[in-house]
PALODO-405668 format. One line per field, with one value per residue (C-alpha): residue number from 1; residue in three letters; x, y, z. Coordinates in steps of 0.001 Angstrom, whole numbers, plus 524288, in hexadecimal, padded with zeros to 5 digits. Layout:
nr <- [NUM_...]
rest <- [ala_...]
east <- [X_...]
north <- [Y_...]
up <- [Z_...]
***
This chain:
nr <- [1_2_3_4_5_6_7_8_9_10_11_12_13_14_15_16_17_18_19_20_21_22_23_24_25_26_27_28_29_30_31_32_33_34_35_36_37_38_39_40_41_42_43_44_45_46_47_48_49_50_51_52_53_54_55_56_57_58_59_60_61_62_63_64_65_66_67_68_69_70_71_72_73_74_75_76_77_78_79_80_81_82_83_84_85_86_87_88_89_90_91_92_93_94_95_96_97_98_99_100_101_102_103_104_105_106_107_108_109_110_111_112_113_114_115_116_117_118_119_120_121_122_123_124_125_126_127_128_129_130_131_132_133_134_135_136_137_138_139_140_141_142_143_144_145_146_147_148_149_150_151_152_153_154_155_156_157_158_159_160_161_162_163_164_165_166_167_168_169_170_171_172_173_174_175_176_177_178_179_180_181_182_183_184_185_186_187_188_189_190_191_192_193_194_195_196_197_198_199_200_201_202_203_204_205_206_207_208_209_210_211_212_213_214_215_216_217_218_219_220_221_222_223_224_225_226_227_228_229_230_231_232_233_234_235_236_237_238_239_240_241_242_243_244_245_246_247_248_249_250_251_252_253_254_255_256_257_258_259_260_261_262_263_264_265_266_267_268_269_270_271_272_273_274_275_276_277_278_279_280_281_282_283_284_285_286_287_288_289_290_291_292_293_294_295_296_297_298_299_300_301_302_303_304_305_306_307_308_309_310_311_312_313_314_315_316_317_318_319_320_321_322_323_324_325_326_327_328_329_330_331_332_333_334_335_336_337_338_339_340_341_342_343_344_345_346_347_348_349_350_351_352_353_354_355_356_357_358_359_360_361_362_363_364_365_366_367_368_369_370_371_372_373_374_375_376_377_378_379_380_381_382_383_384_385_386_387]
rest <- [unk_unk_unk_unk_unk_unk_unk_unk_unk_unk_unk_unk_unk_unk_unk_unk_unk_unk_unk_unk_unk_unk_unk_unk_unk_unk_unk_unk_unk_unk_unk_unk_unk_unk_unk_unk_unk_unk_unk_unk_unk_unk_unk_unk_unk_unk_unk_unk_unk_unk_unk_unk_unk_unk_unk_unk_unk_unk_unk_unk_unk_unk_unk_unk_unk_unk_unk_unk_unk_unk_unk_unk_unk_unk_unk_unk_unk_unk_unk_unk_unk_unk_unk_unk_unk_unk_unk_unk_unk_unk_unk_unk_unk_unk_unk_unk_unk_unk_unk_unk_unk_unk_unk_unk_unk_unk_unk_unk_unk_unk_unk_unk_unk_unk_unk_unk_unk_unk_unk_unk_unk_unk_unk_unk_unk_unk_unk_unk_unk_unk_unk_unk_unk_unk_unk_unk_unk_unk_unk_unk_unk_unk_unk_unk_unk_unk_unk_unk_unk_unk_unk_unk_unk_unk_unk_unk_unk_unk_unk_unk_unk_unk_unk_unk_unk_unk_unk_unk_unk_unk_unk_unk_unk_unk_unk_unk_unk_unk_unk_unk_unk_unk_unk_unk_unk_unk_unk_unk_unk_unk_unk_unk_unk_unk_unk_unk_unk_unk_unk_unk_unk_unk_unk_unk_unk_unk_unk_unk_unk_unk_unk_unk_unk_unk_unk_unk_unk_unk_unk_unk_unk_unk_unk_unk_unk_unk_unk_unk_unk_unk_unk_unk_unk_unk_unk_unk_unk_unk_unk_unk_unk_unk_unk_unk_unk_unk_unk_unk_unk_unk_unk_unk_unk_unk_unk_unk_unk_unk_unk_unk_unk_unk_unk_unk_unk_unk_unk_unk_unk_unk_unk_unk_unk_unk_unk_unk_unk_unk_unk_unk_unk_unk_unk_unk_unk_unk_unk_unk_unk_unk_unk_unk_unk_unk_unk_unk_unk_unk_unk_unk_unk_unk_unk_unk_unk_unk_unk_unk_unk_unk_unk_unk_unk_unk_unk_unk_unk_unk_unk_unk_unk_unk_unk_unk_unk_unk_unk_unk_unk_unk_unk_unk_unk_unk_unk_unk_unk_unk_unk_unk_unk_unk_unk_unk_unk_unk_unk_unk_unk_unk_unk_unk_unk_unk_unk_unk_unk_unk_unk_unk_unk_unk_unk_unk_unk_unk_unk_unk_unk_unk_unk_unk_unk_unk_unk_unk_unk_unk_unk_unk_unk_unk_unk_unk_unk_unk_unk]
east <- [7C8E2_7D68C_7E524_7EE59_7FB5E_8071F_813F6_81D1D_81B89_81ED2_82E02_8351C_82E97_82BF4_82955_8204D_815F2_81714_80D9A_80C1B_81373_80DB3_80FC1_81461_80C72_808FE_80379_7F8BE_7EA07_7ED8C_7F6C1_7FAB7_80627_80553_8101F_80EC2_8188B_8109A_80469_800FC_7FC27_806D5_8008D_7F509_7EC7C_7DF06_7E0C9_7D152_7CF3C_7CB12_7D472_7D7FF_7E412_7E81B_7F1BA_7F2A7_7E6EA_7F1DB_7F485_7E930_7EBEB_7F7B5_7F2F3_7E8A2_7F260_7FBAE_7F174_7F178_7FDDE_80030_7F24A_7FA00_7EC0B_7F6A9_80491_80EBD_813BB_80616_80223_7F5A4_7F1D2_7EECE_7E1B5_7DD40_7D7E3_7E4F6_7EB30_7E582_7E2EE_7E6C0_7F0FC_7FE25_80161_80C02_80860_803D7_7FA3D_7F2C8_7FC20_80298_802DC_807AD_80D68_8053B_81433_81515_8096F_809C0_815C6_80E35_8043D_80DEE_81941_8138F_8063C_7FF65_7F0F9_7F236_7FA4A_7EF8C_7E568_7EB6A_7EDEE_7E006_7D937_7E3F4_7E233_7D442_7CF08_7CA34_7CC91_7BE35_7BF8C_7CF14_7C8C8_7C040_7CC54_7D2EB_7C817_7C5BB_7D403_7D24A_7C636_7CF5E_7D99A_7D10D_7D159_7C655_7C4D7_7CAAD_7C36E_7CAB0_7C5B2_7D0A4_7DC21_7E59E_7DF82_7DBAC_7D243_7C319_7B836_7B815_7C5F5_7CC7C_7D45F_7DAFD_7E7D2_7E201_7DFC9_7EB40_7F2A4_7ECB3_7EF47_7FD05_800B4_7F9A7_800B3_80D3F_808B1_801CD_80B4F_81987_81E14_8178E_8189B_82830_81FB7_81D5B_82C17_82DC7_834EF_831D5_82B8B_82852_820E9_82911_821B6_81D11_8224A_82B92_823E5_81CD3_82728_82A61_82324_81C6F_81F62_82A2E_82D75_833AF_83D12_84007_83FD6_8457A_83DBB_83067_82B64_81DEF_813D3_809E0_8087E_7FB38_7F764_7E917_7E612_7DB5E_7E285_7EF45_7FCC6_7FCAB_80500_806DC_814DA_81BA5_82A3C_831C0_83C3E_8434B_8425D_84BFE_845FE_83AD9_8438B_84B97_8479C_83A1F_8342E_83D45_838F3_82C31_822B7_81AE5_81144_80BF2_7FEFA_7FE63_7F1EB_7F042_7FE98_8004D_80ABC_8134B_820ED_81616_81040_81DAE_822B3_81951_81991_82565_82257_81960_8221C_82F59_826E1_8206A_82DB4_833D2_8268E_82589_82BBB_82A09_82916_82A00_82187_82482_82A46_823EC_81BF9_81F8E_81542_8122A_80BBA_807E5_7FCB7_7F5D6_7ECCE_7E0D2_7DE2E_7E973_7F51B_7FE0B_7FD2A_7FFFD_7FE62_8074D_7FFCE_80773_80704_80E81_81661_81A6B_815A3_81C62_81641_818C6_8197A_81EC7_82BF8_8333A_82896_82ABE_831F5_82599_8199C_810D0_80926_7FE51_7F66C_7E883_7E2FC_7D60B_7D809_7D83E_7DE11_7D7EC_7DF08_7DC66_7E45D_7E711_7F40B_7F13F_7E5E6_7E2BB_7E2FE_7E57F_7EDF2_7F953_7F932_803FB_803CF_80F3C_81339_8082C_7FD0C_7FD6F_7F81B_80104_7F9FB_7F3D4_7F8F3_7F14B_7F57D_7F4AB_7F58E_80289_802D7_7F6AD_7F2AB_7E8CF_7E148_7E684_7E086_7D14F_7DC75_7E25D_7D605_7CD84_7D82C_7D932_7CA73_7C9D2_7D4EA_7CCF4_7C11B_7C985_7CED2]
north <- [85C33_8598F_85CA9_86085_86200_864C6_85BB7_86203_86D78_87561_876A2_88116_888A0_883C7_88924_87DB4_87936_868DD_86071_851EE_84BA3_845C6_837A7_833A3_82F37_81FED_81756_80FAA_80FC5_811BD_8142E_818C1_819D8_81AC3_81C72_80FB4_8168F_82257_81D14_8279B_8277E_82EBF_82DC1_82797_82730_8210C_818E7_81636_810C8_80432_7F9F8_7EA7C_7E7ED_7DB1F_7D4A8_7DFCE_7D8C2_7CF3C_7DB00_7D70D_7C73A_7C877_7D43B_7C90A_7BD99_7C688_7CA9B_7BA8F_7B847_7C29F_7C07E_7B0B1_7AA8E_7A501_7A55A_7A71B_796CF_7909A_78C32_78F78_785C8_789B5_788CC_7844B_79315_79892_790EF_7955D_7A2F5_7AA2F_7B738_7B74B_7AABB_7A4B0_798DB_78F96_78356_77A7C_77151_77D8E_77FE9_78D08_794C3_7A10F_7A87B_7A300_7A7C5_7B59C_7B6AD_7B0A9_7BABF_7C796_7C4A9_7BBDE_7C103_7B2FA_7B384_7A4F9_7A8F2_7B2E5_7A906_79DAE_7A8B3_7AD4A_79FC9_79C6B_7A8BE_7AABE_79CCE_7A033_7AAB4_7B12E_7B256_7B933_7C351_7C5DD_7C716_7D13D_7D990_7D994_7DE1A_7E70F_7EF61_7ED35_7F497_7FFB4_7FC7C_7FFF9_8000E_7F21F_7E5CA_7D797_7CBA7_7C46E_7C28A_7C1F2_7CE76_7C89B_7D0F2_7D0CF_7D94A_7E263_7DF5E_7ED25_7F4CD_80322_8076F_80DD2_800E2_7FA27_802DB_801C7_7F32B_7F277_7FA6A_7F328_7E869_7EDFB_7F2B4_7E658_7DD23_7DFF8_7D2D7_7CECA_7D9B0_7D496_7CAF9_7D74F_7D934_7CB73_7CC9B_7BC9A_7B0E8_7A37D_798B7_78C95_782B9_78DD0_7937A_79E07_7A74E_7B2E8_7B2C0_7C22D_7CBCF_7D4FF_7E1E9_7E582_7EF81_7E602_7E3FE_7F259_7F9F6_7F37F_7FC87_7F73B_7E91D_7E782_7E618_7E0F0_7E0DD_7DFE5_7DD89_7D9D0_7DE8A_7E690_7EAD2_7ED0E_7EDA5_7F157_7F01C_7F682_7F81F_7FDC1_8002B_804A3_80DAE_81456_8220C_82C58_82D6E_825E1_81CDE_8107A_802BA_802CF_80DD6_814CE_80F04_816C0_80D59_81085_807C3_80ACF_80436_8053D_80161_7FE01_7FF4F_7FC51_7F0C7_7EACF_7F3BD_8003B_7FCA1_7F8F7_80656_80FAD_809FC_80BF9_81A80_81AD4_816C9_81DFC_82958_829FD_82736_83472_83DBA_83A1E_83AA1_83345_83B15_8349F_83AEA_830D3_8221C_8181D_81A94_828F0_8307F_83C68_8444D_841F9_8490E_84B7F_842E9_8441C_8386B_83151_82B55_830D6_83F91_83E47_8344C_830B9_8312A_82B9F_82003_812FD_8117A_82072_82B82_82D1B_8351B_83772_84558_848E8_84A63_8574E_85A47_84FEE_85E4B_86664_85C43_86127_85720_85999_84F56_84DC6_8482E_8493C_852FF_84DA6_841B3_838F4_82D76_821B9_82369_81444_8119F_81060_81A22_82234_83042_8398C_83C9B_843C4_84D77_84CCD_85A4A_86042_86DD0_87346_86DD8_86272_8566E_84945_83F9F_83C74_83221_82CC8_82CF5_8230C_8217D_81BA2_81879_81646_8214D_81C08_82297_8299B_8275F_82D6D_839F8_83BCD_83AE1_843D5_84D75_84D99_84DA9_85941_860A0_85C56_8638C_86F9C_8706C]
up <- [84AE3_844F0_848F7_83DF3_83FA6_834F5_8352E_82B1D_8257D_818DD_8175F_81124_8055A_7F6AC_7EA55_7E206_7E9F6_7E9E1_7E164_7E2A7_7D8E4_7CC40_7C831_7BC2B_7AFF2_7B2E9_7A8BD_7AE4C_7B0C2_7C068_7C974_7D924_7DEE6_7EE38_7F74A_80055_80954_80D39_80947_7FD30_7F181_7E787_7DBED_7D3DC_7C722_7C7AA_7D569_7D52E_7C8AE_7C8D4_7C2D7_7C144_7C9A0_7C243_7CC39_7D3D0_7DA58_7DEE4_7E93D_7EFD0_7EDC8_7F4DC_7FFAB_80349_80328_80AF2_8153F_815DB_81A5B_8228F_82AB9_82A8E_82300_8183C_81851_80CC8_80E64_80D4C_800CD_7F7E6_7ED5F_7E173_7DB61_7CDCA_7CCAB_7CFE3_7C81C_7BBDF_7C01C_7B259_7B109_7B8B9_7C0E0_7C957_7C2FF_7CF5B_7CD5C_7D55D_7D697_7E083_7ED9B_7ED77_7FA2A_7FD36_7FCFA_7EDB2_7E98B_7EFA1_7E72B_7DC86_7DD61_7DFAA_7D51F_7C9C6_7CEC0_7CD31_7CB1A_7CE45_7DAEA_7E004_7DE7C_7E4C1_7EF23_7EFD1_7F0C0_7FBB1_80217_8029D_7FED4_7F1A2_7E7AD_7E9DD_7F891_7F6E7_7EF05_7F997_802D1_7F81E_7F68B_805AB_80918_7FCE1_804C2_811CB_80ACF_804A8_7F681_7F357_7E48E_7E510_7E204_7DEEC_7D849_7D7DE_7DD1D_7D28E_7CA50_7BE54_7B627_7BE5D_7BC79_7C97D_7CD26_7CFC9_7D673_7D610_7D81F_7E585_7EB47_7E54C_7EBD7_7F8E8_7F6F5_7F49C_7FEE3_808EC_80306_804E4_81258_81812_813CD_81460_81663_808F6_800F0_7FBA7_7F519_7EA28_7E710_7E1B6_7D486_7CFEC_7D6D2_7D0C2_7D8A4_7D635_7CBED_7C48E_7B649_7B742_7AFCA_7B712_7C19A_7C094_7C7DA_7BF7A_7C788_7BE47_7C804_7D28A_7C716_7C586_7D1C3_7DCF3_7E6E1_7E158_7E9F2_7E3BD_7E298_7D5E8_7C833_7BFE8_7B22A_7ABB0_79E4E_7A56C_7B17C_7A8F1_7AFE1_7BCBB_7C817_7D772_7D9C3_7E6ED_7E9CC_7F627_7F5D8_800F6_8045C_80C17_8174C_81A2B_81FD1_822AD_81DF5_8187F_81EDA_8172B_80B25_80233_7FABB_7EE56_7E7A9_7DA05_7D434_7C591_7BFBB_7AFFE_7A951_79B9D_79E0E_7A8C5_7A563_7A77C_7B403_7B92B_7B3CD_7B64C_7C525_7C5B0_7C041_7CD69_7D60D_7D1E0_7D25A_7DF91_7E583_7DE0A_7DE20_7ED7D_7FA13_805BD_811B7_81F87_82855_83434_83815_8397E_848B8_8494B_84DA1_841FB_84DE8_85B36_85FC1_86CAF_8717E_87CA7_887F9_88333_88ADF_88235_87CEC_87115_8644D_859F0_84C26_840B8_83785_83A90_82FEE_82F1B_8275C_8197C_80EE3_801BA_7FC58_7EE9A_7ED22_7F5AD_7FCE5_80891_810E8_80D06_8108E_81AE2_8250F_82F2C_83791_837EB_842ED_84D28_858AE_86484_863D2_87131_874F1_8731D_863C7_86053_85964_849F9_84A94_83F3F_84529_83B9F_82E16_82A8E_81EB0_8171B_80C86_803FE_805D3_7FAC3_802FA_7FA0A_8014C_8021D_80B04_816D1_820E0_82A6B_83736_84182_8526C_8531D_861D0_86B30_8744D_87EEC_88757_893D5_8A20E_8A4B5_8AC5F_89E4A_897A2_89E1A_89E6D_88F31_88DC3_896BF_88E85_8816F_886C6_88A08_87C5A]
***
């Protein structure tokens, strides 16, 4: 059995019945763009199809290196040396040797803004011991996270039979990124870094956007001659009211798979981006902790539980129709206590005004209801039968 229940309904009348907006023309072999904020996907062209990531693989370099230091295995002053095999790992380079003993902080920045095929190796043998054994680790956190049609070699993405990706799972990636690591992530919006002793060239970061929107922080560029030019970009602007601070701010991310050239990828992700933030809106449903609905509950000590998400319920519905969405909750009936906070108990449906579907959020427990006393309990298992 299921409870349904309708949060807003239709406003007012209208003439055109609402269709979901269409993206623009991009010029690559594959693209998403997914609003990190409310968690959707806004638009896409051949997500599945399998593809080289180049040094988007360095995603996954870093994800592993980050889920290092935050777990306190490494830490960003220690020092890595740097191996013969680093050393004269071919392709893009920070330009370390041997001779080196290069802090772990140093090299992450190696990796993200002169994106170092040297650097992610010297990480990867310091990291997991050897380079074979760190690919391991990647592909392990890459079934942890669900990408699923992902499979590394390497860890700098130079061209390997059965290295691939899509822009599904690259997407899933850096948002997880973004999510798991706040305190890292600024790493991304680095304009130029040079390790000291090392030639000036390849000291620019190759995301020409950081250079052109100040709202975009990140996050990697690609190029092989088989991959072509490729890049995942994300920006953060703020929005009338979602908010104060960062909760008020709305975060896009773009992959772009197989451009012609560096000024196209940077260009038509830039297309990507301005677009999502005109064709949609960003609709708060709830704060952070507010409860979207609190139903009844049997045997518990409290009568009723709060059901939301955490970090608030924002959706993303095409531009104008934010007044004319309609939202119902889907959950088991009854609910018996014990309900643990964080439990997955039901979703809300999100639809515009034609019936159109939006998204589906999943909805959590966000406080504890225990049991009541054997009194309580029998009472409500009496009134159960009755019904």
């Amino acid at each position: 059995m299921r409870w349904v229940a309708g949060l807003v309904c239709v406003a007012g009348s209208f003439s055109a019945v609402a269709q979901p907006p269409k993206p623009p023309e991009i010029a690559a072999k594959a693209y998403l763009l997914m609003d990190v904020t409310s968690g959707q996907v806004l638009a896409s062209n051949d997500p599945d199809k399998a593809v080289e990531p180049a040094s988007l693989t360095k995603l996954m370099t870093i994800y592993v290196v980050f889920d290092a230091l935050k777990s306190g295995k490494i830490n960003l002053e220690q020092t890595f040396p740097v191996s013969e095999r680093a050393w004269k790992m071919p392709g893009s380079r920070m330009f370390i040797d041997p001779k080196m003993q290069v802090p772990v902080e140093d090299l992450i920045k190696g990796v993200i803004v002169q994106s170092g095929n040297d650097a992610s190796m010297a990480l990867a043998e310091g990291v997991g011991g050897s380079e074979e054994r760190f690919v391991e680790m990647m592909n392990q956190q890459a079934k942890v996270l669900g990408m699923t049609n992902t499979t590394y070699k390497n860890p700098e993405g130079l061209t390997e039979a059965g290295h691939t990706t899509t822009a599904n799972d690259l997407a899933r990636l850096a948002t997880r990124l973004i999510k798991d690591f706040p305190t890292y992530v600024a790493y991304y919006a680095i304009q130029h870094y040079r390790y000291p002793g090392t030639p000036k060239a390849n000291d620019t970061n190759r995301n020409l956007l950081l250079f052109r929107d100040p709202t975009v922080d990140g996050l990697k560029t690609g190029h092989t001659d088989a991959a072509g030019y490729c890049m995942v970009a994300t920006a953060h602007r703020p929005v009338a009211g979602l908010g104060e601070g960062p909760a008020g701010e709305r975060r896009l991310l773009s992959v772009l798979l197989g451009a012609s050239s560096e000024n196209v990828r940077a260009a038509e992700s830039q297309k990507l981006l301005n677009w999502g933030y005109t064709a949609f809106d960003a609709v708060r449903l709830t704060s952070a902790g507010q409860a979207l609905a609190t139903p009844r509950v049997w045997k518990g000590r409290s009568p009723g539980v709060k059901l939301g998400k955490v970090d608030g319920v924002v959706v993303s519905v095409p531009a104008g129709e934010g007044p004319r969405i309609k939202t119902e909750i889907v959950r088991p009936e009854p609910l018996v206590a014990p309900l643990l906070k964080g439990q997955s108990l039901g979703v809300l449906r999100v639809t515009l005004a034609s019936g159109e579907p939006v998204t589906e959020v999943p909805l959590t427990v966000l406080e504890t209801v225990e049991e009541s006393g054997f009194v309580g309990r029998a009472w409500d298992s009496l009134r159960l039968w009755i019904q």
